[in-house]
C-alpha positions in Angstrom: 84.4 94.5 75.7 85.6 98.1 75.1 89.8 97.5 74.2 92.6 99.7 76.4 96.5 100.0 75.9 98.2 99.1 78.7 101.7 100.5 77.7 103.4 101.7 74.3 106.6 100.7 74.1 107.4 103.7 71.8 106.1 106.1 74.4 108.3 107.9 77.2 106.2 108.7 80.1 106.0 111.1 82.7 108.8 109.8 84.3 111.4 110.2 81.8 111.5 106.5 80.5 110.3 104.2 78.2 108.9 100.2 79.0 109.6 97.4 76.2 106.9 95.2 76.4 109.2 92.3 76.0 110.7 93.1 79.2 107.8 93.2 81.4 106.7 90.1 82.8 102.9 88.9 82.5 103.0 85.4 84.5 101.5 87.0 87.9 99.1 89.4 85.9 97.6 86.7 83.5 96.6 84.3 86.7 95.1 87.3 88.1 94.6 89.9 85.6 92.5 92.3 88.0 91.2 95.8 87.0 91.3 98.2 89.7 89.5 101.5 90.3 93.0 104.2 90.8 95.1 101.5 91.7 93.2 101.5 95.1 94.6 98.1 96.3 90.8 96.8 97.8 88.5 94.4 96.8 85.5 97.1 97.2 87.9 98.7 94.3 88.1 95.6 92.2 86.0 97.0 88.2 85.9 93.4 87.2 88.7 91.7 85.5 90.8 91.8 81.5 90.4 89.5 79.0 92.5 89.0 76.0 96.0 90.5 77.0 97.9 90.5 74.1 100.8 92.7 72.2 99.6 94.4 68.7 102.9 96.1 66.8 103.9 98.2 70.0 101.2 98.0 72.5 100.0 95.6 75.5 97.0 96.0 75.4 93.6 94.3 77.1 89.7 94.2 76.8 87.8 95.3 79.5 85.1 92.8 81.3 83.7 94.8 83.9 81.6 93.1 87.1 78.1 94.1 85.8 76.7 93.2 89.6 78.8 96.0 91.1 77.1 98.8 91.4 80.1 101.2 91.5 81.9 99.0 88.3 78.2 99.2 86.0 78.9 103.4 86.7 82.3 103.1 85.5 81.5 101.1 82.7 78.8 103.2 81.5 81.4 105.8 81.2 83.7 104.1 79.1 80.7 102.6 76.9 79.7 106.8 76.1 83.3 107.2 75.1 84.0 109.3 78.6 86.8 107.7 80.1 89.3 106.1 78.2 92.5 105.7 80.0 94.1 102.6 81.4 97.2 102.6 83.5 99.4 99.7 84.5 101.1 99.2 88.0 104.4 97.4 87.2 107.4 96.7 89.8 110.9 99.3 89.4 114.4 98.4 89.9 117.1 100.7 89.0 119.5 97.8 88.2 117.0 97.1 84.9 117.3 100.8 83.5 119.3 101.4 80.4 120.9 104.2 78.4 119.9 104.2 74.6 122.2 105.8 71.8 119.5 108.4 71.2 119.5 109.2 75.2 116.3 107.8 76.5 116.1 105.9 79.4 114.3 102.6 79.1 113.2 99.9 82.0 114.3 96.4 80.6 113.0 94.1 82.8 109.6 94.3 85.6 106.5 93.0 86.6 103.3 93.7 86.5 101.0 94.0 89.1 98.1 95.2 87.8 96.1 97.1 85.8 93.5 100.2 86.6 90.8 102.2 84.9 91.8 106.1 85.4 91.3 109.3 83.7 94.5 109.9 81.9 96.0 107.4 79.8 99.2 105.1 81.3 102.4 106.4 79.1 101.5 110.1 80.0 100.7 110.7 83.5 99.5 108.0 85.5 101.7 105.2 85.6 102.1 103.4 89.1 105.7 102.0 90.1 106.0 99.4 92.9 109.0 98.2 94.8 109.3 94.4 94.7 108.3 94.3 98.1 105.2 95.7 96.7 104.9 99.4 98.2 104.5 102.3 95.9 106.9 104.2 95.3 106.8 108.1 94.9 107.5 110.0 92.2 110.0 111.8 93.5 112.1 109.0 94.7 111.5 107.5 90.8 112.8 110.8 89.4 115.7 110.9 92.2 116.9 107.4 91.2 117.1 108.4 87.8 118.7 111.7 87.7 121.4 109.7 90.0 121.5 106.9 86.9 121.9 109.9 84.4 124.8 111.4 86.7 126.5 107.9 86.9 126.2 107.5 83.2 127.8 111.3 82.6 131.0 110.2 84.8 131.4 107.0 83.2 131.1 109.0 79.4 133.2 111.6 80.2 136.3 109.4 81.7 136.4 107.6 78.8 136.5 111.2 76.8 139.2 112.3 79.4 140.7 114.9 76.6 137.9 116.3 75.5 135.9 116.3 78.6 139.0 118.6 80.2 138.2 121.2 77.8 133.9 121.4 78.2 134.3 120.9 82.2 136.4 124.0 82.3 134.0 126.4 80.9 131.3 125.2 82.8 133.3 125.6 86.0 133.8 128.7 84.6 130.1 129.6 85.3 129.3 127.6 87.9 131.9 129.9 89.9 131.1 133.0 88.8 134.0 133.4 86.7 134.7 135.1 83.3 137.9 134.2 82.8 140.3 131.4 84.4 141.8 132.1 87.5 145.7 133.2 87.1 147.2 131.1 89.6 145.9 128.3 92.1 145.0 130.5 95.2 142.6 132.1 92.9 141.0 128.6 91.9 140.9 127.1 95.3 139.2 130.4 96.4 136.3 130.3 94.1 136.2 127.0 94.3 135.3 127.5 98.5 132.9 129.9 97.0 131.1 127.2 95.0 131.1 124.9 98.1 129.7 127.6 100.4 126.8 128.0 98.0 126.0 124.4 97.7 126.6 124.3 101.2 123.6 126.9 101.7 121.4 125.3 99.3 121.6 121.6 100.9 120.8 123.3 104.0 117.5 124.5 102.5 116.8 121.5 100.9 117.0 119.8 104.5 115.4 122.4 105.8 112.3 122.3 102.9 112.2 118.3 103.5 112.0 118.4 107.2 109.2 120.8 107.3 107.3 118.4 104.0 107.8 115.5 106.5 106.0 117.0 109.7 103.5 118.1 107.1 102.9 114.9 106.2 102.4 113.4 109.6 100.3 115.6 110.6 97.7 115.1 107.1 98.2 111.3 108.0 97.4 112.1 112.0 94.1 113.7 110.7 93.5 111.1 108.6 93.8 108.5 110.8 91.0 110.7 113.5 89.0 111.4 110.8 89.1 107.1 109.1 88.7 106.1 113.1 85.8 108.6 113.7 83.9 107.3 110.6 84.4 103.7 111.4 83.6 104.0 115.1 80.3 105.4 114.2 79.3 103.2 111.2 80.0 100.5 114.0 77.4 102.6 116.4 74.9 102.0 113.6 75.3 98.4 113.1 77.6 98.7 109.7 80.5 97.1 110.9 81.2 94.6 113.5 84.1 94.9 115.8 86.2 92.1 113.7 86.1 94.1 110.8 86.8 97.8 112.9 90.4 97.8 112.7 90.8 96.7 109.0 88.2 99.2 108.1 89.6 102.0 110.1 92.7 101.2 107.6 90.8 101.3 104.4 89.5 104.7 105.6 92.6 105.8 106.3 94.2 105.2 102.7 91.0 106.2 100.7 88.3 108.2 102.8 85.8 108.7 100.5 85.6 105.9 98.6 85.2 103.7 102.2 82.7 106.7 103.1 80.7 106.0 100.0 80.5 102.4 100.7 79.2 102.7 104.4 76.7 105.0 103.1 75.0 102.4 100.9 74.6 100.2 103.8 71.5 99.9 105.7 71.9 101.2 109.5 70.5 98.4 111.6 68.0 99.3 114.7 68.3 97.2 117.9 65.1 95.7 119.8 66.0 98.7 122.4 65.7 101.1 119.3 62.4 99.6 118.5 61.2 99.7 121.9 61.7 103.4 121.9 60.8 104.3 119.3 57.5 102.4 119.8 54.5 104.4 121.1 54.3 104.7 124.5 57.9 103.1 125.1 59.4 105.7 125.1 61.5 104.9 128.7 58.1 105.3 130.4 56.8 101.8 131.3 55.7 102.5 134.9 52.5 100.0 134.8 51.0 96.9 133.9 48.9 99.0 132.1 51.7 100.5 130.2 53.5 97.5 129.7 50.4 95.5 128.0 49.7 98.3 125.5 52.9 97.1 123.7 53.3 95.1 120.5 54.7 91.5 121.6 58.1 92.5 120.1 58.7 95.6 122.5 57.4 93.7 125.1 60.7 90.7 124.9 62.9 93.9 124.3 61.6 95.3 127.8 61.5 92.3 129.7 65.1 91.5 128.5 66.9 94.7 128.5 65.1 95.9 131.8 64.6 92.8 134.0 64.7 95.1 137.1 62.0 97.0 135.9 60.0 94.3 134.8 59.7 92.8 138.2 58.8 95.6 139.6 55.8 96.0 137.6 54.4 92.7 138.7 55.5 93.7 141.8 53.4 96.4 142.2 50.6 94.6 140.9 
């Protein structure tokens, strides 16, 4: 059982923040510790399950015990047995309320949960660290780095009131340059003047921000329209073939939605199923043509039910005629 770190408490990740591991709470995890494949919430994504969870100096860490009767975990696991993959990544829930300043200026999240823990390609600390509401949908990375730039701006109000003195002195040269200015105004006109100036330009810019998001959001609905035709298209004809019964259509259609190529590599390991009509024509001389008795009789027993049942018209009228 191959051994990954789940987090390094010394470690700042991508995000801009550090997790203690004393602060992030196991109790959910260790009654279910589940090992995902990309933090693809499915049970056709479940690896297997971690063993040993435990906290060495300043790593969580876990060993690996992979499903060996799952074809797509025995892959996976071969990968990490050659040394190719060797990355683990935790899914753990954010709150802003638990984030905290440190002396040296880090950022570190006191308190969460974890979730869960998946086999990727880059390791947890740097890249691919997962952050869930508590109501259990992911949250984006830009609405993780938006919370905390607005922490850091909070924090810079609240240290440069108490600094009043000296903070009067640094905020005026850099009101300096944020209004174009090389010297301080002479008289107040001249200040509330550039300072309009400074407004019109942030003016501008927030209207290109709305702007930039507006189009990103139509973008976006249109990528999850076509994902939605393409996921329904799939399902609808895996259903034609037999791989999925109309119970499991709509929750399927959904899985296809989120992950398309992982559901389209599972219907294509299942065996398309044929129909006693799709026997009967396939059967020689079945082919739709059963005019006589004589036609009839020279098929095998099982095309014969399929006829009699599927075409009852047409199998009166054969005796019918006879």
């Amino acid at each position: 059982m191959p051994t990954f770190v789940f987090n390094d408490e010394t470690e700042v990740n991508s995000y801009g923040f550090r997790i203690p591991n004393k602060g992030i709470n196991l109790k959910r995890f260790k009654a279910n510790p589940v090992m995902l494949d990309q933090h693809y919430n499915s049970t056709r994504a479940v690896l297997g399950a971690w063993k040993n969870i435990r906290i060495e100096d300043t790593k969580l860490q876990g060993d690996s015990d992979f499903d060996s009767e799952d074809a797509d975990a025995q892959k996976i696991e071969g990968k990490v047995e050659r040394g190719y993959i060797k990355g683990a990544s935790m899914g753990v829930t954010f709150n802003r309320d638990y984030m905290q300043l440190n002396p040296d200026g880090t950022w570190e999240l006191t308190k969460c949960e974890l979730y869960e823990v998946s086999i990727v390609a880059i390791p947890s600390n740097k890249n691919s660290l997962t952050l869930f509401a508590e109501t259990g949908e992911i949250l984006s990375e830009d609405a993780i780095k938006l919370s905390i730039s607005e922490l850091s701006q909070a924090q810079d109000f609240t240290t440069n009131k108490s600094n009043r003195k000296m903070e009067k002195i640094i905020l005026s040269a850099t009101a300096l340059v944020a209004m174009g200015l090389s010297v301080a105004p002479e008289n107040n006109s001249d200040l509330s003047a550039a300072i309009e100036r400074m407004a019109a330009k942030l003016s501008s810019e927030s209207a290109a921000l709305s702007a930039e998001k507006t189009a990103h959001d139509a973008t976006k609905a249109e990528l999850k329209k076509t994902a939605e035709a393409q996921a329904k298209a799939l399902i609808q004809q895996a259903k034609l073939e037999g791989k999925v019964t109309a119970d499991e259509e709509a929750d399927m259609i959904k899985e296809a939605t989120e992950n398309y190529a992982l559901t389209a590599r599972m219907l294509s390991k299942i065996p398309a199923k044929v129909s006693l009509a799709g026997k009967l024509s396939n059967t020689e001389g079945a082919d739709g043509k059963v005019k006589t008795i004589d036609d009839f009789e020279k098929l095998p027993n099982e095309a014969k039910l399929a006829f009699k049942n599927e075409n009852p018209e047409a199998y009166k009228a054969l005796f019918k005629k006879a």
